[in-house]
Structure formats: structure tokens, C-alpha cells
C-alpha positions in Angstrom: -129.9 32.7 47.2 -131.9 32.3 44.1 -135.1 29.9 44.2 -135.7 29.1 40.6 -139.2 28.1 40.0 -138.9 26.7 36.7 -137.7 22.9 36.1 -136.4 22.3 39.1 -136.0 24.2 42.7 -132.2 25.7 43.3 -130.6 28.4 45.4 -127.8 30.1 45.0 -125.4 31.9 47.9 -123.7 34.7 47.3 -120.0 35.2 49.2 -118.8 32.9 52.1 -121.3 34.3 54.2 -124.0 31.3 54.3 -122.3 29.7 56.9 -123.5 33.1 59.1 -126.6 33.4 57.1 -128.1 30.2 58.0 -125.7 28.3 59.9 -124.7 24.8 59.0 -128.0 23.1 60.3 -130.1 25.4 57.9 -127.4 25.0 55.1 -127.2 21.4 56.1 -131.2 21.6 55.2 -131.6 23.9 52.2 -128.7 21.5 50.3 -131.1 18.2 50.8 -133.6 20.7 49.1 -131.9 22.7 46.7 -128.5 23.1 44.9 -126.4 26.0 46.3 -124.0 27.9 44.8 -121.0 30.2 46.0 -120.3 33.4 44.1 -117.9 36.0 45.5 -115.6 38.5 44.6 -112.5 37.0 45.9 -110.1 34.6 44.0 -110.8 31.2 43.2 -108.0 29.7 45.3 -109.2 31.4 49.0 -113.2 30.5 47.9 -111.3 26.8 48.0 -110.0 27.4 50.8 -113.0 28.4 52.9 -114.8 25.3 51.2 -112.1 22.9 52.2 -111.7 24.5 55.4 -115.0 24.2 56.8 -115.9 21.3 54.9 -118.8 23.4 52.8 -117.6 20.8 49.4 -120.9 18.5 51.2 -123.6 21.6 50.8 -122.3 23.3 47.7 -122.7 22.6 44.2 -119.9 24.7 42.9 -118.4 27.9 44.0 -117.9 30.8 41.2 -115.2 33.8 41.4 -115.0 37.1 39.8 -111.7 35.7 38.0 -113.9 34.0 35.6 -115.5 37.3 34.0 -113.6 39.9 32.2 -115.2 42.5 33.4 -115.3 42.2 37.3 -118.6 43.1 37.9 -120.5 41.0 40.2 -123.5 41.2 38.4 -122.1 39.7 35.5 -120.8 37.2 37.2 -124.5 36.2 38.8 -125.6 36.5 35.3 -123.0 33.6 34.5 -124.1 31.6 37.4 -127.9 31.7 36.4 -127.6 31.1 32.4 -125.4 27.9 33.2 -127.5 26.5 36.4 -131.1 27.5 34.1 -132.0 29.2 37.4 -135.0 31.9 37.2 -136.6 33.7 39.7 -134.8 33.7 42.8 -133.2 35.5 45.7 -129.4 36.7 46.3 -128.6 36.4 49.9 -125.5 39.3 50.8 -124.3 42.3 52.6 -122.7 44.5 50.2 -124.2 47.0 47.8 -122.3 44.6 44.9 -124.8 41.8 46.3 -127.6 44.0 46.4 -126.7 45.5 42.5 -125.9 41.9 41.3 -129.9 41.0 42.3 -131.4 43.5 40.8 -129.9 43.8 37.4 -130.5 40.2 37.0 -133.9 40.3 38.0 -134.1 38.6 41.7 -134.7 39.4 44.7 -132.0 40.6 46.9 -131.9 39.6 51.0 -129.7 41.1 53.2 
């Protein structure tokens, strides 16, 4: 998740996994605060899925996929995510070292 301190507050969710992160009270709570954000790895189509599926389209802003960088890289991909949603300093909530990497290269805080 990525709290961006400068014009307004947002976080950002890295993977499907906010569902198990927070559950759906605490997501149901940080999206009245905050936009959030999936970014993932996987195709666009099955990051769909998983939003239709457990009805995630009422606590996410938008969902972003690896399929829309050239270079596959996750961190590039967060990079993406901040420039376009003006998001600063913040926090990337994920399990894999790709999670962790994607934090640190773009300056925030990784939470796993």
C-alpha cells in the first residue's frame, strides 16, 4: 500500500492479496479513507476476475497488470501506478521478493 502524503491521502495494494492482508472489514475501511489500487503480475483478464469474483470493484480504484509495461518488471510497473495516481511516499503491502524490489526502487516502504 502506498500512503501518499502529498495532495491527497491514497494507498495502493500490491497483488490480490488484500483480501488476506486486511480482510474485507479493514479493506472495507481503508477504501472510505483512501483510494486503493491493485498491481500484480498476472494478466489483466484473471486480476478481473478476482475483482468480479469477490466483488473487490466497491474497494478498488483500478487494478494494474504487468501486461501494460514492456519490460515486465514489477517495479516499473509500481513506478507507472505512482506517476499516474501523483502518489508519494507510501507503502507496498506483498509477499514476494518482486513486491519487496518494486518498494524499494521506487522509494516506499515495503510491508510484508
Amino acid at each position: 500500500m502506498i500512503f501518499n502524503k502529498r495532495a491527497r491521502k491514497s494507498w495502493y495494494t500490491v497483488g490480490v492479496g488484500v483480501r488476506q492482508t486486511v480482510g474485507l472489514k479493514g479493506t472495507n475501511e481503508l477504501s472510505k479513507k483512501y483510494p486503493l489500487f491493485i498491481v500484480s503480475n498476472g494478466p489483466t483478464e484473471y486480476l478481473q476476475a478476482i475483482v468480479e469474483t469477490y466483488n473487490l470493484d466497491r474497494f478498488i480504484q483500478n487494478t494494474y497488470s504487468n501486461q501494460l509495461i514492456r519490460s515486465g518488471h514489477k517495479s516499473d510497473l509500481v513506478e507507472m501506478v505512482k506517476n499516474k495516481n501523483q502518489i508519494g511516499k507510501g507503502y507496498v503491502v506483498g509477499h514476494r521478493s518482486s513486491d519487496i524490489s518494486a518498494a524499494k526502487d521506487n522509494e516506499l516502504l515495503p510491508l510484508v
